[in-house]
C-alpha positions, -999 to 999 in steps of 0.1 A, spaced: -317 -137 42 -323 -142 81 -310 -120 101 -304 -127 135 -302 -107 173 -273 -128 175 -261 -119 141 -266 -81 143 -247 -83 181 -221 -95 165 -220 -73 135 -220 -40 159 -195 -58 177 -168 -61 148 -180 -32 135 -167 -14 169 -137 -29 167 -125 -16 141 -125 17 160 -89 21 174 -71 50 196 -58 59 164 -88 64 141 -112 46 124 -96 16 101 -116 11 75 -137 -24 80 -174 -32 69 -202 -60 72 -215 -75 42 -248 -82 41 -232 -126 40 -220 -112 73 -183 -110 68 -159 -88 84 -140 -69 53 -110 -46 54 -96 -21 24 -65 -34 32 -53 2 35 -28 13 59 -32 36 83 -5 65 75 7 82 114 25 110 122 32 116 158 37 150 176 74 146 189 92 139 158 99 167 132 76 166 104 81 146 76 74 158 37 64 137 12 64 104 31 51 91 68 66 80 99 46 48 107 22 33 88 -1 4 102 -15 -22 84 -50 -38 89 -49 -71 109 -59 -98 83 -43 -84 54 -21 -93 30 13 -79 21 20 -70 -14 61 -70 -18 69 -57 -59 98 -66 -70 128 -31 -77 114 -14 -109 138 -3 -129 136 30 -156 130 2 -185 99 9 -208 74 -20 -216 97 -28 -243 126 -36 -221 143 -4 -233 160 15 -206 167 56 -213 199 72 -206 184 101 -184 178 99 -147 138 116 -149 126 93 -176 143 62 -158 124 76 -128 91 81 -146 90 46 -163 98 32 -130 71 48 -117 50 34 -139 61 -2 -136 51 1 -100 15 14 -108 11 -12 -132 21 -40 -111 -5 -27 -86 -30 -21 -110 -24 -57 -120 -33 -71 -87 -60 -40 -79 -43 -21 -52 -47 14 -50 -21 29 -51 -33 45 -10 -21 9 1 17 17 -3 29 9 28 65 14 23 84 25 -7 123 30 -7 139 45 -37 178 38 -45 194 62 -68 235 57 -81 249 82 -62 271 98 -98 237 107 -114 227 139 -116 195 145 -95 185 180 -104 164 163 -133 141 143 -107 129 182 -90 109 185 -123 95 151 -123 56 144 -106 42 111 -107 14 98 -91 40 80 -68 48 117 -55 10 120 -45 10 100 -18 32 96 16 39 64 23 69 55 50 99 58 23 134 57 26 160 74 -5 191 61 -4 222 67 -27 243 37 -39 272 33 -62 257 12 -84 225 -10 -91 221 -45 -102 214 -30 -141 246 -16 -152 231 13 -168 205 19 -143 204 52 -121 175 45 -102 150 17 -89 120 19 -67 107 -12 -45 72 -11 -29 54 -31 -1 16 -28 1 -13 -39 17 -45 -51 6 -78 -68 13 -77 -104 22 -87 -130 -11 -104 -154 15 -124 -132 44 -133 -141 79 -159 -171 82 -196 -161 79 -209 -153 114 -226 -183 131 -261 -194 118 -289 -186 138 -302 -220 155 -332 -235 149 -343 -244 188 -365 -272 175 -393 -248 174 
């Protein structure tokens, strides 16, 4: 493959670009000279604002990416059967929403936002036992209580928006010209 001056300009150009205020988003060059992105937001916590644990205040995501919305998961199981405690509900939830991302191969570090409704009768006590690989990360989340979800019998359901890499990537750089010579 030719490389050009003009080429490898304008590969340290977009290669500083992705250099913000804010850190360093994570953006490379192929060697077809096209500008790639993770897709991975950038999770921000500001001084000024208490701190937050187990989710982030702002979270920005990559220009050119795509935005992932899943649809609320529910506590059923891949058989469609839903069990009557609140941690299991919460654990095959859970899942659903890592499979769905796995399905579409998104890491599960591209969560951008993730808001979590519980019925506000159930007993919660059950979830402080409960880890998931959901509970690894800190994504900007909200938990709210409502008095009842869409599923009669459900007691929890967790929605998720996430980010990822772009199918189609910016055009190949310009060809070097050929001056005729």
């Amino acid at each position: 493959m030719k490389i050009s001056l003009y080429n490898s300009l304008r590969c340290l150009f977009y290669c500083s670009v992705a250099t913000t205020a804010v850190g360093v988003i994570a953006k490379t060059v192929d060697l077809d000279g096209r500008l790639r992105s993770s897709g991975a937001p950038m999770l921000v916590n500001p001084s000024g604002v208490p701190t937050p644990e187990g989710y982030s205040h702002i979270a920005i995501v990559p220009a050119g990416s795509e935005l992932v919305i899943l649809a609320g998961q529910i506590g059923e199981d891949a058989g469609g059967m839903l069990p009557s405690g609140i941690a299991e509900q919460y654990r095959n939830a859970a899942a659903n929403v890592i499979k769905l991302l796995r399905s579409e191969n998104i890491p599960l570090r591209n969560i951008v936002k993730m808001n979590t409704y519980i019925v506000a009768a159930a007993d919660t006590k059950p979830l402080q036992a409960v880890h998931t690989a959901l509970d690894d990360i800190a994504p900007t989340a909200t938990l709210l209580y409502v008095s009842r979800l869409a599923h009669r019998d459900a007691m929890v359901e967790i929605e998720v928006f996430a980010s990822r890499a772009p199918r189609e990537t910016v055009p190949p750089l310009i060809p070097p010209r050929d001056f005729g010579q």
